[in-house]
C-alpha positions as CSV (number, residue, x, y, z in Angstrom):
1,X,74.6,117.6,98.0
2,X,76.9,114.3,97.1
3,X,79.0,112.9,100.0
4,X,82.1,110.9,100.0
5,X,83.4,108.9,103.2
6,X,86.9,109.1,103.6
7,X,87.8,105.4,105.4
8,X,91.4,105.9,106.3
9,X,93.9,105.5,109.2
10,X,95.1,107.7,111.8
11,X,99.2,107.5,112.3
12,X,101.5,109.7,113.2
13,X,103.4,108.4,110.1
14,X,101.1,108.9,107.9
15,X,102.7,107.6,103.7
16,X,101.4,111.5,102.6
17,X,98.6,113.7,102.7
18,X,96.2,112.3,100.9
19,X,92.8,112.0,103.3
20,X,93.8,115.5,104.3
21,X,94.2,117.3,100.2
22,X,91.3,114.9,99.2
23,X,88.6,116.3,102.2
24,X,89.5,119.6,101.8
25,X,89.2,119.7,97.3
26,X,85.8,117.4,98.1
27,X,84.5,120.2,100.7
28,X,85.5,123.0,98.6
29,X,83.9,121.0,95.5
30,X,80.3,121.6,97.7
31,X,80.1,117.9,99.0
32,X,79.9,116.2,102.3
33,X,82.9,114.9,103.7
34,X,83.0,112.2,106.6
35,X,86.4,111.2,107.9
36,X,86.8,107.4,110.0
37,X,89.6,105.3,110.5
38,X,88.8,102.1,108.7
39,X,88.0,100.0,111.7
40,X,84.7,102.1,111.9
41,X,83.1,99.8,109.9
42,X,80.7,97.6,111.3
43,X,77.7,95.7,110.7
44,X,74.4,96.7,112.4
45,X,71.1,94.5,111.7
46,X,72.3,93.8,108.3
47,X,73.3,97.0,107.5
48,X,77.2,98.1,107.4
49,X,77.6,101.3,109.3
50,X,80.2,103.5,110.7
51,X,80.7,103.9,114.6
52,X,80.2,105.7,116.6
53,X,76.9,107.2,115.2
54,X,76.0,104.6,112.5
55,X,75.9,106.1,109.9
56,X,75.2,104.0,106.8
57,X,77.6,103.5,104.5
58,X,74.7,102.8,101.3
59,X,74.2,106.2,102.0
60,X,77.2,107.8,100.4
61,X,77.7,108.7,96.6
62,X,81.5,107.5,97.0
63,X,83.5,105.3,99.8
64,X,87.4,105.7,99.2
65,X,89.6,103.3,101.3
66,X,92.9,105.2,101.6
67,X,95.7,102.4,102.6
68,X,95.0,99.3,104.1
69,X,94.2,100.3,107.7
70,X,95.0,97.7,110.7
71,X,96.8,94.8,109.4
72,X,95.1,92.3,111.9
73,X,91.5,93.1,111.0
74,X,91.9,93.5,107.1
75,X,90.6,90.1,105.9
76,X,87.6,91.4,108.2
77,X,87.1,94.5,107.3
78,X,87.7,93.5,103.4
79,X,85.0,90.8,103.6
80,X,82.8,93.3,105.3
81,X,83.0,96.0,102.5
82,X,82.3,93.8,99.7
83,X,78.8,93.9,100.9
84,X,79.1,97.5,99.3
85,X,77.1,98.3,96.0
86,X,80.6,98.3,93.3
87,X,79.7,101.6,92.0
88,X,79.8,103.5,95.2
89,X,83.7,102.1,96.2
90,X,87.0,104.6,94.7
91,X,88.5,101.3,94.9
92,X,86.6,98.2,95.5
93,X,87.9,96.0,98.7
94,X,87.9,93.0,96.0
95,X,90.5,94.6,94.3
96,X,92.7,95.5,97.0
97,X,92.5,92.2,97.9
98,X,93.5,90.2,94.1
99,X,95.8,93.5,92.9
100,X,97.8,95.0,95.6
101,X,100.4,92.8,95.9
102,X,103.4,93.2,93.3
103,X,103.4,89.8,92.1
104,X,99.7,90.3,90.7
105,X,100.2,92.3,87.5
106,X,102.4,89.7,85.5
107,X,99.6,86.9,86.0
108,X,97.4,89.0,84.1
109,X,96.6,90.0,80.7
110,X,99.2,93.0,81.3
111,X,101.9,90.7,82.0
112,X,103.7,91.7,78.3
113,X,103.8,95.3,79.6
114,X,105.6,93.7,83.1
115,X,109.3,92.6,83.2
116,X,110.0,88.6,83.7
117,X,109.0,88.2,87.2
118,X,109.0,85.3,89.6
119,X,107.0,85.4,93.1
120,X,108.6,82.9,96.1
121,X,108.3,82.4,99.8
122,X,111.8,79.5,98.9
123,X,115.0,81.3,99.0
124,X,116.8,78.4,97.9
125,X,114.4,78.6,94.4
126,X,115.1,82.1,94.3
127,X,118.5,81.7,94.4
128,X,118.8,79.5,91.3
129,X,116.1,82.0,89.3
130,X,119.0,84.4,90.3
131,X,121.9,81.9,89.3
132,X,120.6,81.9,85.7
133,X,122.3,85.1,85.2
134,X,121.7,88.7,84.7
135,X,120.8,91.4,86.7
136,X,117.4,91.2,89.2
137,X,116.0,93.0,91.7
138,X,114.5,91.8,94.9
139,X,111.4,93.2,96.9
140,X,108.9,92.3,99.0
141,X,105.7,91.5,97.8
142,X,103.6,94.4,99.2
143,X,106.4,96.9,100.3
144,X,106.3,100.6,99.9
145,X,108.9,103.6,99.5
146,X,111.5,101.5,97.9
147,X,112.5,99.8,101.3
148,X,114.1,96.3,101.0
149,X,114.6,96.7,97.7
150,X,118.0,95.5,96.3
151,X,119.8,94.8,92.9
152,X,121.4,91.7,92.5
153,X,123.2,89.2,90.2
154,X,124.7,85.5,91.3
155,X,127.8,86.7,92.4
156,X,126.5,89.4,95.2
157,X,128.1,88.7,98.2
158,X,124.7,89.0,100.8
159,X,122.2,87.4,98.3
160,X,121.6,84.4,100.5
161,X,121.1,86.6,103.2
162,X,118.6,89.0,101.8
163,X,116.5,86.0,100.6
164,X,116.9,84.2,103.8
165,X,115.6,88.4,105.9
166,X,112.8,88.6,103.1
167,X,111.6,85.6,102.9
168,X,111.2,85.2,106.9
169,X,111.1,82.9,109.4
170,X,110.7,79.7,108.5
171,X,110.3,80.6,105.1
172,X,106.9,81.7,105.5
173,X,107.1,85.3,103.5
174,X,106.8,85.7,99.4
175,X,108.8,88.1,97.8
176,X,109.3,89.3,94.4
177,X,112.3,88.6,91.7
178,X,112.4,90.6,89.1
179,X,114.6,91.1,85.9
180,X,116.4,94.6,86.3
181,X,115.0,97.2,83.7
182,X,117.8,99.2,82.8
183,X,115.8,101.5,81.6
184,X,115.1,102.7,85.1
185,X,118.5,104.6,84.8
186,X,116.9,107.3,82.7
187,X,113.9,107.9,85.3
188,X,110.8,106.7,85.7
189,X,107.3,107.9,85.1
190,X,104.4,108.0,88.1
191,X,101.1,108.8,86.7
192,X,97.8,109.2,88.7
193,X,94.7,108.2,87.6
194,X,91.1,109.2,88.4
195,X,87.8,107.6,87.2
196,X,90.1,106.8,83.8
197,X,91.2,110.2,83.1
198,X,95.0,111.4,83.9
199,X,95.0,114.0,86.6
200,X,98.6,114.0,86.6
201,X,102.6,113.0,86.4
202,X,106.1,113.4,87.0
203,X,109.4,111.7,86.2
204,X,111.8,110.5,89.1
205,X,115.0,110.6,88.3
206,X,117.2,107.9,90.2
207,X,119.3,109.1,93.1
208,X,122.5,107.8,94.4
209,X,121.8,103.7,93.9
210,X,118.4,102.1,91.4
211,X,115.7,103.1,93.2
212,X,113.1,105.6,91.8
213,X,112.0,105.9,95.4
214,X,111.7,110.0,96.5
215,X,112.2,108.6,100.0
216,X,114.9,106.6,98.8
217,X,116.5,109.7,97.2
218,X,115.5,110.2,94.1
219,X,114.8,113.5,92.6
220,X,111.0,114.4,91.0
221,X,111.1,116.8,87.7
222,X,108.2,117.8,85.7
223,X,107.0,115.6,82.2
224,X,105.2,115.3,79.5
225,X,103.6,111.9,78.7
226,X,104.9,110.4,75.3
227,X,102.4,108.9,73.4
228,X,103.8,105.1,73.9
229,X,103.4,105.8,77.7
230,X,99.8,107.3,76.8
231,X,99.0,104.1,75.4
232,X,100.2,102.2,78.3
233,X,98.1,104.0,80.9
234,X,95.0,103.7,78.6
235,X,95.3,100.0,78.6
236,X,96.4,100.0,82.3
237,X,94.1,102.1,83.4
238,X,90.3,99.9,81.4
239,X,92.0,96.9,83.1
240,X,92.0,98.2,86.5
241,X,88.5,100.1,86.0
242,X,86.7,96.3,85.0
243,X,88.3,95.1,88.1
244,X,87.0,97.7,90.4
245,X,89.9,100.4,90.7
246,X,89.3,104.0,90.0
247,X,92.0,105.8,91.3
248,X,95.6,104.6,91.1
249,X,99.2,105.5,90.3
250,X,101.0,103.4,87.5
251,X,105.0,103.9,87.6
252,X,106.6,103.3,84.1
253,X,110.1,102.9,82.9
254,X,110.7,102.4,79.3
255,X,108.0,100.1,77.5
256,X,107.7,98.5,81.2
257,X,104.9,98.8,83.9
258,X,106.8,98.6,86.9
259,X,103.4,98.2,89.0
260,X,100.7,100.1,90.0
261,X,99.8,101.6,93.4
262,X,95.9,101.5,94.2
263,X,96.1,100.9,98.2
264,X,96.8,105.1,98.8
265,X,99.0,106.2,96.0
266,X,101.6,109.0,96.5
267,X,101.9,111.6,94.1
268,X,99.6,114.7,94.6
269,X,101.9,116.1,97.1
270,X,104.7,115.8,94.1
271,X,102.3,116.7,91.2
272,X,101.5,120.5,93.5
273,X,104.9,120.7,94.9
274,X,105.9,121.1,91.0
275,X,103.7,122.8,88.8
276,X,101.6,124.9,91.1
277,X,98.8,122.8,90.7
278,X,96.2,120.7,93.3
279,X,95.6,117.8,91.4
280,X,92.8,116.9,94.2
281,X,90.7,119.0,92.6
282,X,91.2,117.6,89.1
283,X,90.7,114.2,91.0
284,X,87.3,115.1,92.5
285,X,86.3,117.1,88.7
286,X,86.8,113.2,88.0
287,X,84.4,111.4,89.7
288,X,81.6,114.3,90.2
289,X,80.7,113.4,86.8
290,X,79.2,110.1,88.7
291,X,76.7,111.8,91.2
């Protein structure tokens, strides 16, 4: 029987269901599911384990990291899992590490398929990318469900302020400026992916301000890929697979990656919620083909 460990962590505000939909399509797929928050990982006489029975972690077929866990062991926990034989990680901890943030996509090969795009912990910096005209938007580096995220140009009235609140105290926070894609007016595309096959998609359809966000009010519909966004998740998708990601959601707007998600993507809960579908089986059909 294979068996997958499921390293999440335990909130009551949990992004979605994923470690839920994902333990019940593995059980009813015939494997073995064990469930630990990620600060269950440990190392034991050379060996990395999980507490509180140590159970060894080279002895799963698949380990999936689902989020980040606990932001003050991370680097810890990170460093431990790279121990882990590549082939056996969803998503390797190496990845997580160089691809999570936003501002990682545009320093890569992918950066034509990425909008311009400047990464800053200087506001007053930012503020003159900004000055040079046109219409941006501004983010934080690593945020999630479209919060802080605002469209600006030189003449908005609290752009000082928002780079002053996102970059931090003492100017000790990056955050992302990027040109505004108005493309992004029309909808934009999430698509999950699973061991480099599609397992499913949707379009969100802006709400009442930019943001494709569904927590930020914008409204999910059913699509078909078109073949230019086919060809952008197949080159997407063999970049993130040689660097160690198997599973990931990639948001597209026009000819533009927006980025891609590969701590715990949303989406399933969408993808079932409109067609009917539990794309969690499709994404465990996916990576049976490796036990």
């Amino acid at each position: 029987m294979p068996s997958v460990c499921l390293l999440s962590t335990a909130t009551a505000d949990a992004a979605n269901d994923n470690p839920e939909r994902l333990a019940a399509a593995f059980e009813d797929a015939g494997w073995n599911v064990v469930r630990r928050d990620q600060n269950a990982v440990r190392s034991v006489g050379g060996l990395l384990t999980l507490s509180p029975d140590d159970h060894r972690l080279d002895e799963f077929d698949l380990i999936w990291l689902l989020g980040l866990g606990n932001r003050h062991s991370f680097l810890d926990r990170m460093q431990l899992l790279a121990n882990v034989q590549p082939s056996r990680m969803v998503n390797t901890s190496t990845a997580l590490l160089e691809l999570h943030a936003k501002h990682a996509l545009p320093l890569t090969e992918l950066a034509d398929l990425h909008p311009e795009t400047y990464a800053s912990c200087d506001p007053a910096w930012l503020r003159s990318m900004v000055d040079t005209g046109g219409d941006w938007v501004l983010k934080p580096s690593a945020g999630s469900f479209g919060h802080h995220v605002d469209q600006v140009d030189p003449n908005h009235p609290g752009l000082d302020t928002l780079l002053e609140e996102l970059t931090g105290p003492h100017a000790s926070n990056y955050c992302i400026l990027q040109r505004y894609v108005p493309e992004i007016e029309v909808g934009e595309t999430r698509v999950l992916v699973a061991n480099c096959e599609i397992v499913g998609c949707y379009r969100r359809l802006p709400g009442p301000d930019h943001r494709a966000n569904l927590s930020a009010g914008a409204h999910a519909v059913c699509h078909t890929l078109t073949t230019a966004e086919r060809r952008i998740v197949q080159r997407v998708t063999a970049f993130l697979r040689d660097r160690g990601v198997r599973f990931a959601a990639i948001d597209i707007a026009g000819p533009y990656v927006l980025e891609y998600n590969i701590a715990n993507p949303g989406g399933m809960e969408t993808i079932a919620r409109l067609t009917g579908r539990n794309p969690a089986n499709a994404v465990v059909a996916a990576f049976s083909s490796l036990t």
